[in-house]
N, C-alpha and C positions, 0 to 999 in steps of 0.2 A: 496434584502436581501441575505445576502453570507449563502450558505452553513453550512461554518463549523464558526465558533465564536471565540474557542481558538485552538489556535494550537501548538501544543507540537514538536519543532524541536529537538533532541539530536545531539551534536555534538563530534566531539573527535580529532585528528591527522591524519586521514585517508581524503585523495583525496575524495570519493565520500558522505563523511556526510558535505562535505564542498560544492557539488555541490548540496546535498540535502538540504539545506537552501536557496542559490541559487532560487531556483527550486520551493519552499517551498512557499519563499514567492510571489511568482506570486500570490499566494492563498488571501492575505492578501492586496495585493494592490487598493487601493479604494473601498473596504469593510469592512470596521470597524472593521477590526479583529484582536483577540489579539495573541499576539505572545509569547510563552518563549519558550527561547533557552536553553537547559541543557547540563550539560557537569558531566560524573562520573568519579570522580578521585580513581585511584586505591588503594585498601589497603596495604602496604609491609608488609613481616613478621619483626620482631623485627631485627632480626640478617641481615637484609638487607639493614634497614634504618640507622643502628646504626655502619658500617662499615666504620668506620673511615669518615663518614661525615659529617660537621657541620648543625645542622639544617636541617636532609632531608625532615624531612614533609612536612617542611612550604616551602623547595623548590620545591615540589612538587608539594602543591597547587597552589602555586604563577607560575607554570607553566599553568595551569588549569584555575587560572583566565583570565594571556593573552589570552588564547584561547575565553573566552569570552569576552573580551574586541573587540578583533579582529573582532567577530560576529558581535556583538552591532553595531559597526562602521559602518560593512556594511550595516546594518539596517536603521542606521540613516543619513546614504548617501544616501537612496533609497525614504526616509520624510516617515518613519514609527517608531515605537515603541514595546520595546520589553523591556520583564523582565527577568533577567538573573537566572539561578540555579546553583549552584556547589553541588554536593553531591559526597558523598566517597563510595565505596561498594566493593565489588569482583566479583561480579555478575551486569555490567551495566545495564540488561533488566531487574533486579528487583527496581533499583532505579527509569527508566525511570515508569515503568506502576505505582509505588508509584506516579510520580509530576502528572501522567495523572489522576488519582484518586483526589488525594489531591488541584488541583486546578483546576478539572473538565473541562479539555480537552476536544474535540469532536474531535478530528486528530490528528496523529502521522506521522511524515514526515520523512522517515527513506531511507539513501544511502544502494547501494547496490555495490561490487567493480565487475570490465569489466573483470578482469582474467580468467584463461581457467578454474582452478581451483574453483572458486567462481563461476560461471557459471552452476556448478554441484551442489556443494556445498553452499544452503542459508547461508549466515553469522550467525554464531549462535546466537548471539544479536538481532539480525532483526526477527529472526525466531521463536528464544524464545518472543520476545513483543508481535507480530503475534500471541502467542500462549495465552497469558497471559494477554495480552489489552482488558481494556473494549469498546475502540472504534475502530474507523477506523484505519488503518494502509494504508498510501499513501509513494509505495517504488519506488525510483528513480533508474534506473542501474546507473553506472557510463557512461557517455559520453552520454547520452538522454536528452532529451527537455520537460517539460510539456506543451504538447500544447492543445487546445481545437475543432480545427475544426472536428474534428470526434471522438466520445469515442464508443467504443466499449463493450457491457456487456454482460455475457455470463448468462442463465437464462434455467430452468429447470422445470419449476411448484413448486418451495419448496418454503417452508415461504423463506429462506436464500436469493434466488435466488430476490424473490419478495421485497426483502429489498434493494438488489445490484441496482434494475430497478428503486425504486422510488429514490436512491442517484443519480443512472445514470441520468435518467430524469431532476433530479434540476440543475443539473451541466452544461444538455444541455442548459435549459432554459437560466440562467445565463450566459451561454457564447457564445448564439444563434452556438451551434453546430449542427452538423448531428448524430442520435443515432444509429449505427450497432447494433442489436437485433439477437444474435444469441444462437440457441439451437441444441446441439449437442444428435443425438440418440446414446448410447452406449450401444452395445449388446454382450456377447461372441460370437463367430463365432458359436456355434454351435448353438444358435438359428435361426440362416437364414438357417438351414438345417431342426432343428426338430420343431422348431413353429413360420413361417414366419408370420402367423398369428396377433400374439403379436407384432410384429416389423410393422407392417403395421399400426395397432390399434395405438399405440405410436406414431407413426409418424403426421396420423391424428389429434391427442390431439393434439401434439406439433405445427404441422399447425395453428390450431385454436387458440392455446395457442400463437402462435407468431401477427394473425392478431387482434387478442384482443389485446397485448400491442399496435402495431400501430396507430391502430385507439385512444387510450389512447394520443400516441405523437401527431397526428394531433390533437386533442382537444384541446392540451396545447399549439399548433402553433410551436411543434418543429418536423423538415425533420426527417424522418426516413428513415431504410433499413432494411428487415429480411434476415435469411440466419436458412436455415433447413438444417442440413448437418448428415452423418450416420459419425461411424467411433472412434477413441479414443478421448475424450474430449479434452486433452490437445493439441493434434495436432489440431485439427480442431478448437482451440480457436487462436497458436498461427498461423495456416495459414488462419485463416480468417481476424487476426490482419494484417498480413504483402499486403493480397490482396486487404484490403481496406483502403491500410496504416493510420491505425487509431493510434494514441498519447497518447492514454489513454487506457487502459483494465479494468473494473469497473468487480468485480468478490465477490460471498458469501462466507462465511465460518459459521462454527455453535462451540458453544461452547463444549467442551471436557473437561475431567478429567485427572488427574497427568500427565505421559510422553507422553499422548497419546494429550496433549496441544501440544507437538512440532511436532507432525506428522499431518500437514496439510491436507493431505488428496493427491494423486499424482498427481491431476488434479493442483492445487491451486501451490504444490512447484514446480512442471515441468514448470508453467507461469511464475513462480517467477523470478526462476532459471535463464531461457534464458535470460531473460534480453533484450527483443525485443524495451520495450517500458516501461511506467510507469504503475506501477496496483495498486488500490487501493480495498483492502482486507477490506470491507463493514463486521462488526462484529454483 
């Protein structure tokens, strides 16, 4: 039984939401899973559409549909199935979390572009759904592979964390992978000066706290590996990714109110950001 059921791909004109379908549908193939593809067509203002062009709107859509027609095809070159969406808006990450609502999505399959620039900078669309979705968010970089031999999940003792291990877990099972289990201790430097104490205590929880999950993977017959590391979360998330070259980053996030939806948190948008590998943001 797959994981996720339906799955909400957006698409647009840009190189990597075209390899995020790609990508996407690795998810869907030989498990029953539903597909739709979306595409938001932009709003113009009056005095833009109406500048000596005959017909812009409808040339506009009709731009919008070949984009999903295009999709479909590769869809159904691949012996899958998929429902197509066009919607209009100004705001594409408000239309996209409306289809995910509205036809009860459990995955959101969103590109991310390889530039130096993008790199720093989340796409505001991706970041904004991330902020605003009620479910999963699975981000592709541009130029990456979804692969399954090793997914990586990074875990903390929080409900959040404890939600990211049981997705991680299923996804093993399902795709007989190895699950990297890692918890990073994150302390300001001054407490290994004034209360190494506390740093030592934590550390022991998180020991514990990591051979509990283990012994959890052996029960369910999937290989494990832990990793207890000190130090900044995000770093020691993304060089534990790179030393165990793992394909997947499976990571929590918790829900937020108004602007403070698009600030991830700098552990969550520093992963994002690099663009090492694929991560799926477990909501």
């Amino acid at each position: 039984m797959s994981l996720y059921k339906k799955i909400l791909i957006p698409i647009d004109h840009s190189e990597e939401s075209w390899q995020a379908l790609i990508e996407g549908l690795k998810l869907a193939a030989d498990k029953g899973t539903w597909i739709i593809i979306a595409t938001v067509a932009p709003v113009y203002p009056a005095e833009v559409l109406f500048a000596g062009v005959t017909h812009p709107k409808e040339k506009v859509i009709a731009h919008y549909k070949e984009l999903l027609n295009k999709a479909k095809k590769i869809v159904e070159e691949k012996g899958l199935l998929a429902k197509t969406v066009l919607e209009e808006g100004d705001e594409p990450f408000e239309r996209i979390v409306d289809i995910a609502y509205s036809d009860n999505c459990d995955l959101i399959v969103m590109g991310k572009g390889g530039s130096k620039l993008k790199r720093i900078f989340l796409g505001s669309t991706t970041a904004r759904v991330i902020g605003y979705s009620p479910v999963d968010v699975l981000v592709i970089p541009l130029g990456k592979e979804l692969g399954w031999e090793k997914i990586l999940v990074a875990v903390d003792g929080s409900s959040y964390s404890e939600r990211a291990f049981e997705k991680a877990l299923t996804l093993a099972k399902e795709n007989e992978s190895e699950l990297i289990l890692l918890s990073v201790v994150d302390y300001p430097p001054e407490y290994f000066a004034e209360a190494p104490q506390v740093i030592e205590k934590e550390l022991l929880k998180r020991s514990e706290y990591l051979s509990k999950l283990e012994e959890r993977c052996k029960k369910e017959g999937v290989k494990a590996k832990k990793f207890l590391k000190e130090g900044t979360a995000e770093d020691k998330i993304l060089e534990t990714a790179e030393e165990t070259s793992s394909q997947l980053i499976v990571m929590g996030t918790y829900g937020r109110k108004g602007i403070k939806r698009l600030l991830m948190g700098s552990t969550t948008e520093r992963v994002l950001s690099e663009g090492i590998c694929p991560v799926l943001v477990v909501k």
